[in-house]
NUPA-556726 format. One record per residue (C-alpha): residue number from 1; x, y, z. Coordinates in Angstrom, 1 decimal, padded with zeros to 4 digits, m for minus. Last residue first. Example, Ala and Ser with C-alpha at 12.3 -4.5 7.8 and 13.67 -1.06 7.14 Angstrom:
BEGIN
2 013.7 m001.1 007.1
1 012.3 m004.5 007.8
***
This chain:
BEGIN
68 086.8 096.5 107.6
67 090.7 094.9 108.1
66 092.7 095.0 105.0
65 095.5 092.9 106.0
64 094.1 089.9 103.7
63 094.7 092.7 100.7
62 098.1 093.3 101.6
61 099.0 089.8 102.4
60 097.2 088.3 099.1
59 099.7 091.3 097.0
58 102.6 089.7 099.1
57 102.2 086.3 098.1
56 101.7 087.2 094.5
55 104.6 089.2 094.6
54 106.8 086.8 095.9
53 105.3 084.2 093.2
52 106.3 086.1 090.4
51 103.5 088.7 089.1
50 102.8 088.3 085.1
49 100.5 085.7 085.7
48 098.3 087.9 088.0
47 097.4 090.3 085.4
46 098.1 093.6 086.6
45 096.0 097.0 086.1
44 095.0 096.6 089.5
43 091.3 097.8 090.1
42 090.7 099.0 093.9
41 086.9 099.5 094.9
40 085.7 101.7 097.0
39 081.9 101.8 098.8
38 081.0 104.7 100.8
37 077.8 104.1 103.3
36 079.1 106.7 105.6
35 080.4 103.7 108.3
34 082.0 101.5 105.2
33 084.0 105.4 104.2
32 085.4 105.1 107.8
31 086.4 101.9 107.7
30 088.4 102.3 105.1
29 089.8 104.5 106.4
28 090.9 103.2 109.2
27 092.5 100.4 106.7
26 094.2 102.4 105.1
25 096.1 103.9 107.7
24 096.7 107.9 108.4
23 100.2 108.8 106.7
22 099.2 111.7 104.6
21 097.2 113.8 107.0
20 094.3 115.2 104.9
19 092.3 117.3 107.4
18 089.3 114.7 107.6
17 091.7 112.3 108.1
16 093.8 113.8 110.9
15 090.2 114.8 112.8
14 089.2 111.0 111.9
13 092.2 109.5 113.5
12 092.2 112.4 116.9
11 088.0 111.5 117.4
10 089.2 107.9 117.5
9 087.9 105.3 115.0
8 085.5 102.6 115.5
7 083.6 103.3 112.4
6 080.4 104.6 114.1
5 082.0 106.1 117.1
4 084.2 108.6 114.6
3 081.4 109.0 112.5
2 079.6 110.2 115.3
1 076.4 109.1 117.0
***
């Protein structure tokens, strides 16, 4: 089975990843990396009480949005 098939990705997606195409979706990706067993994690230098509320809300959007 291919890494394609395994993360529910496209041959075309993972072909445009593999070859570093600098608009291919994060979440895909993400995905991806899940299917080979890659873990990421994301460390934002920011404490949440210096955010206003707008950017609060939108940071929770972003990483609710994050589909694995």
């Amino acid at each position: 089975m291919s890494v394609a098939s395994l993360s529910s990705n496209g041959t075309t997606f993972l072909s445009e990843f593999e070859n570093g195409k600098p608009t291919v979706e994060l979440g895909r990706v993400l995905r991806v990396l899940d299917s080979l067993g890659i873990a990421v994690t994301i460390d934002i230098p920011i404490e949440q009480e210096s955010l206003s509320d707008a950017q609060r809300k939108r940071m929770s959007q972003i990483i609710d949005g994050i589909d694995l």
